[in-house]
N, C-alpha and C positions, 0 to 999 in steps of 0.2 A: 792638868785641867786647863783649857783653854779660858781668859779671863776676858768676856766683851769690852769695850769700851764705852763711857758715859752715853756720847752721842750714840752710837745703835744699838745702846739699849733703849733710850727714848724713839728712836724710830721705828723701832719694832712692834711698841709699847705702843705709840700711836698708832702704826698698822694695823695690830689687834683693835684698838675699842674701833677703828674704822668697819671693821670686820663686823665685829658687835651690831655696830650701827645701822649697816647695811642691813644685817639678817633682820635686827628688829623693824626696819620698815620694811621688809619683805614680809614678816608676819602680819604686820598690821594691815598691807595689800591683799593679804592670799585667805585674809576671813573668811569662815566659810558662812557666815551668816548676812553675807550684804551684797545687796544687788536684786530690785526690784525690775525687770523691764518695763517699759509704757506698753499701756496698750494703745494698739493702731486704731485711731476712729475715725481716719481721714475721710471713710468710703462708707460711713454709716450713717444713718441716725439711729435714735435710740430713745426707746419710751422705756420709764420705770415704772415701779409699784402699783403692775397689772393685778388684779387679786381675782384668783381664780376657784375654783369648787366645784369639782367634775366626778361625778358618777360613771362605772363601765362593769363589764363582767370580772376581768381582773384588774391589780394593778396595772399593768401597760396600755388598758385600752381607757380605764379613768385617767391615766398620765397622757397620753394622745389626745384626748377630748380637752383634758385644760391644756394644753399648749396651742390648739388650734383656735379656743375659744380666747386664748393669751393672743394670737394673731391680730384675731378682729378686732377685738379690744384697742389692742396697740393700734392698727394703722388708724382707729376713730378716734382716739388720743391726739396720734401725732396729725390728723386733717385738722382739728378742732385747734389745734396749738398755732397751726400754722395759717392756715385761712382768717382764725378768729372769730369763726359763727360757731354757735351752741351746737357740745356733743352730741343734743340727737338729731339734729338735720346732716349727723356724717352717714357718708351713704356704707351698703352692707356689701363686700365684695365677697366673691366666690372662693371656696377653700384654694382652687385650682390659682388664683390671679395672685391670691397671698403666699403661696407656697414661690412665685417668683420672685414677690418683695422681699421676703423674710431671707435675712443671713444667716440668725441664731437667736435662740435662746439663752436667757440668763438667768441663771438661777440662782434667787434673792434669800428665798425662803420657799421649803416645803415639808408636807405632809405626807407618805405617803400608804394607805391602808390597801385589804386583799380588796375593795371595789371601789374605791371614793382617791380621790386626789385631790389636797385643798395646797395651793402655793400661793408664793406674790413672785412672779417675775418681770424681768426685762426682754424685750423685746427689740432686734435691730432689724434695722430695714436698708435694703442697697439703696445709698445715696443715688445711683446716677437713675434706676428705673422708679425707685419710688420719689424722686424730685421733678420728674415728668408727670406725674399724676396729680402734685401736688403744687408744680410751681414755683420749685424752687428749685435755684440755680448749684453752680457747682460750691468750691469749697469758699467760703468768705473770711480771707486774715486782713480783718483792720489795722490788729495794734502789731507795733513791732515785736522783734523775737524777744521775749521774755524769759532769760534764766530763772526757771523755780528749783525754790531752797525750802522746803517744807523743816518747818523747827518743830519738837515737841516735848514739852516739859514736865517730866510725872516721876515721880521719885527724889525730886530735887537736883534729878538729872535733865540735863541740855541735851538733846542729841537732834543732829539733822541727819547724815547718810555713816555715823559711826556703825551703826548697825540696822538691822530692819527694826524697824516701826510699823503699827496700826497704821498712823499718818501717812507714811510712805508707801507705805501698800497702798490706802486710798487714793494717792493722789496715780499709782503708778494704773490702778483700775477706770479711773474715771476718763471718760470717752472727750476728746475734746472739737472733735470733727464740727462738733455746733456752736461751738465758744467762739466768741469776737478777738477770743484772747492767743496771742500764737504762743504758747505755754513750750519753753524749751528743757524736757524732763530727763536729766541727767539718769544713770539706773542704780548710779550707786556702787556701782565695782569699780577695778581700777585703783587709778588715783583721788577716787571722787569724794573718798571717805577724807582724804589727806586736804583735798583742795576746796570743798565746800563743807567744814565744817562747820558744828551750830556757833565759833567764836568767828569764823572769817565774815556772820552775818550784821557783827557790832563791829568791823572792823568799818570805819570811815574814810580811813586814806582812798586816793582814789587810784593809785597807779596802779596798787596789786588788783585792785577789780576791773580795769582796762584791761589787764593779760587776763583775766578767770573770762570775761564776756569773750574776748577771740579766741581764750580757746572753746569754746562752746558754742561759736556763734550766736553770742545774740547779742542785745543793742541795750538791755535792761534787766531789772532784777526786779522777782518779787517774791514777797516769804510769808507764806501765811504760816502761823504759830498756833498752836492751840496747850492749851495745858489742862492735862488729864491729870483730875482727882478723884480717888475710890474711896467709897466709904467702906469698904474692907473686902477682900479675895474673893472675887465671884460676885460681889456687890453692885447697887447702885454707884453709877460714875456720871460726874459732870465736866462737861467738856467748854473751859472759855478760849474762844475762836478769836482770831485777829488778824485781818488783814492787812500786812505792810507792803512796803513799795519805796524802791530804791536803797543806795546805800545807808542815805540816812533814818531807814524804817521807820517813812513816814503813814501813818495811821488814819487806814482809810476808814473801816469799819471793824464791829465788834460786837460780838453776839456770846449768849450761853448758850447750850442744848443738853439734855442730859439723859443716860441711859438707863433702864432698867434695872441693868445687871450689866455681867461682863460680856455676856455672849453677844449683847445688840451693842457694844462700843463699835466695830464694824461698824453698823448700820448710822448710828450717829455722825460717825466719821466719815463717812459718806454725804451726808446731807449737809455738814462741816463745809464739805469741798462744794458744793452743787451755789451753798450759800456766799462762799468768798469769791467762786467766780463770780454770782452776780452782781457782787461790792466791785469786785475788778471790772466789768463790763460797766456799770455805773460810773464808776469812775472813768472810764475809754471814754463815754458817750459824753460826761460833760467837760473833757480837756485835760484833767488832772494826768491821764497816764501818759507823761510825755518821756521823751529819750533827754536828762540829764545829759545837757553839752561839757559838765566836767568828765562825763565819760566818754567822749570822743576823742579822737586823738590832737595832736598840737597843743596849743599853750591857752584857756580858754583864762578870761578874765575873771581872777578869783573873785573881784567885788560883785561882777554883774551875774555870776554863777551863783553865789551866796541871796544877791538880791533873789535871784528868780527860784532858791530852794526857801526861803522864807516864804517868797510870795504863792508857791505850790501847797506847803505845808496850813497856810492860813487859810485858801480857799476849801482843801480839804475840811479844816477845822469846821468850818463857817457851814459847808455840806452837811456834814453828820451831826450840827445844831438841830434835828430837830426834836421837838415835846418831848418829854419822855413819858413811855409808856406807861400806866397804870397797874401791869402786870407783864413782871420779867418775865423774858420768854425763855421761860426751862419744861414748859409746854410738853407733852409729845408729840411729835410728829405724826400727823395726820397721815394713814395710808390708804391709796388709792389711785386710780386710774387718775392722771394729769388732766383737768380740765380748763379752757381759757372763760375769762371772766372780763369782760365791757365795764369798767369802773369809770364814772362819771365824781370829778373833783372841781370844787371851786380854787384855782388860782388865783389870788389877787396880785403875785406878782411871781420873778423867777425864783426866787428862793423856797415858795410854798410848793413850786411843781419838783424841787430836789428834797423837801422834806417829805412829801406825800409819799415817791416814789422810797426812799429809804423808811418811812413806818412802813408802808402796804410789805414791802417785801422781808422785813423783821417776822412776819405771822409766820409761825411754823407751817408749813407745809405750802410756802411758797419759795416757786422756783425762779420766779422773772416777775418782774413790772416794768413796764417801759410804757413813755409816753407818745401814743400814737396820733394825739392831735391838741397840738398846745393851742390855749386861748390864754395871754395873760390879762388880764383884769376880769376875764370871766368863765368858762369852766372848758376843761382839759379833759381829755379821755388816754387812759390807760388800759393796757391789754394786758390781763394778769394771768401765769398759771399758775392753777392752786391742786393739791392731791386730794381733794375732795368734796363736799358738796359745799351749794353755795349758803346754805343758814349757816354752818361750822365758818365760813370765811367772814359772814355778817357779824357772827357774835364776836370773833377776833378782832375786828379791826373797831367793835364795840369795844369791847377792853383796854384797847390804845388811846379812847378818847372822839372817838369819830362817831359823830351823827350818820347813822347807817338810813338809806330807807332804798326801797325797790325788793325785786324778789330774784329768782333764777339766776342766769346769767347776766346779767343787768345789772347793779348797784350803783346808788347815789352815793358819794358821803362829803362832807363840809363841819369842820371844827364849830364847836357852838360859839354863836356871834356872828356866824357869816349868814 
């Protein structure tokens, strides 16, 4: 019997666990449970939580009937959102002019019987014919390329792209063709599970995050987190939402929502995503989302880097100071065709027009508030959309504290004392 020698038996020994090594990160690549792709919404718009209820002789012609009346619906939505004047002065287009704008339907929820069709769907519309109708130009990316890391934490487990997720499907659904935000969405295969996982999100060093942004192209990083709790299998579930930004997830906003049951976690986690873009765009519009020069290349000055992550993180803080609400919003979510709503606020100065717009858009079933004509030491107008009618958005922004008065689309409000 031939007798090895010390050294190639240790080299063999180490070629084996090499071996080993390899195969185990080949399995951990070749999961078959991971990889979400994005969807494309560069070339759409898109209205949600059309709510429809259509009668026909069978099912197909009551499902034809709410999709077409899902049409008009939608393009009066998206006039009303877009122009800013009240949904019933949007005008009625012909089946024939819709059937051009329309890409697709989506389908949110439905019902469907041998003559009756009750759904809530989504409706897209081709960016380039129906932004001629409407006005609006082609695609707009304000902010730079943004790596998203969606984290979610429910079981006592951390996972960002280790395997699918709720989260990750949301964010992989959600259309961003309208977002200010240029959202750079990994899909999750590959090497992505190895290289964006939910520990490389607390990781602070800067130099491995300068290789993760080239290899991904983008300039920046944000990680909205949510942690899912069930009150038990099939139960009510509440979802707390947070949006970070940057290596050192710094904390823009942060919200509850909470679901029914298991089956609307979905739809939660949906309005999740709808709600942290408008924290992200919030944040776009007053400064805060800028491109961290410790992540550029060369040798940036650690003192004036650190000055300007303190001084980012403080204005942030100093933003989401405002009131707090009188009643958490674990709300449900109001459904409904998206309507815009003329909010008349007194500003006394610039801090009240960043609290206004972060309470108004806290109300469940608001998608956007943005300030469309600032007066500081006297009153400001904001263009809100809400999913629903305007007494439901009266009484909410009641609840928060706010002296409501007006009616329709029109509302006054001013903190008592002003």
């Amino acid at each position: 019997m031939t007798r090895l020698s010390r050294p190639l038996l240790v080299s063999l020994l180490l070629v084996a666990l090499a071996f080993v090594g390899v195969r185990a990160v080949e399995a951990q690549l070749e999961g078959a449970d991971r990889g979400v792709p994005p969807v494309d919404s560069a070339s759409t718009l898109e209205v949600t939580g059309v709510e429809v209820d259509t009668s026909g002789k069978s099912s197909e012609e009551a499902r034809l009937a709410g999709w077409r009346e899902a049409q008009s619906k939608g393009f009066k939505a998206l006039w009303a959102r877009t122009t800013g004047r009240p949904l019933s002065e949007a005008p009625t287009l012909p089946g024939s002019t819709l059937d051009g704008l329309v890409t697709g339907i989506v389908i949110e929820e439905e019902q469907i019987g041998p003559t009756r069709y009750v759904a809530r769907l989504g409706v897209l519309f081709d960016r380039g014919r129906a932004g001629e109708m409407l006005g609006v130009g082609g695609i707009v990316r304000r902010s730079a390329p943004m790596l998203t890391i969606p984290v979610m934490l429910t079981g006592s487990t951390l996972q960002s792209f280790e395997s699918r997720t709720e989260w990750q499907r949301a964010w992989a659904r959600f259309r961003t063709g309208g977002s200010a935000i240029d959202y750079v969405r990994p899909t999750g295969a590959g090497v992505d599970p190895l290289l964006l996982n939910a520990a490389e999100t607390h990781r602070p060093g800067r130099t491995w995050w300068r290789m993760l942004l080239d290899q991904y192209g983008a300039s920046g990083v944000v990680i909205p987190e949510v942690q899912l709790l069930r009150s038990y299998p099939g139960g009510p579930a509440i979802g707390n939402f947070v949006a970070r930004f940057g290596p050192d997830g710094v904390v823009l906003d942060r919200f509850t929502l909470r679901a029914a049951s298991s089956a609307a976690i979905p739809r939660m986690m949906d309005e999740g995503v709808r709600r942290l873009d408008a924290a992200y765009t919030r944040a776009l519009n007053a400064g805060f989302l800028k491109v961290d020069s410790t992540l550029l290349g060369g040798n940036p000055d650690p003192a004036a880097a650190l000055a300007a992550q303190i001084e980012a993180a403080n204005a942030a803080a100093e933003a989401a100071a405002a009131p707090p609400p009188l009643v958490q919003s674990t709300a449900p979510v109001p459904v409904g065709a998206a309507t815009s709503f003329t909010i008349q606020v007194t500003t006394p100065n610039a801090a009240a027009v960043s609290q206004a717009e972060l309470s108004v858009s806290r109300v469940p079933g608001v998608t956007s508030a943005i300030t469309t004509s600032l007066a500081l030491g006297g009153t400001s107008v904001m263009r809100v959309t809400y999913a629903g009618e305007g007494a439901a958005l009266a009484a909410a922004l009641q609840s928060q504290g706010w002296n409501v008065s007006g009616s329709g689309s029109t509302l006054t409000i001013s903190r008592p004392g002003q």
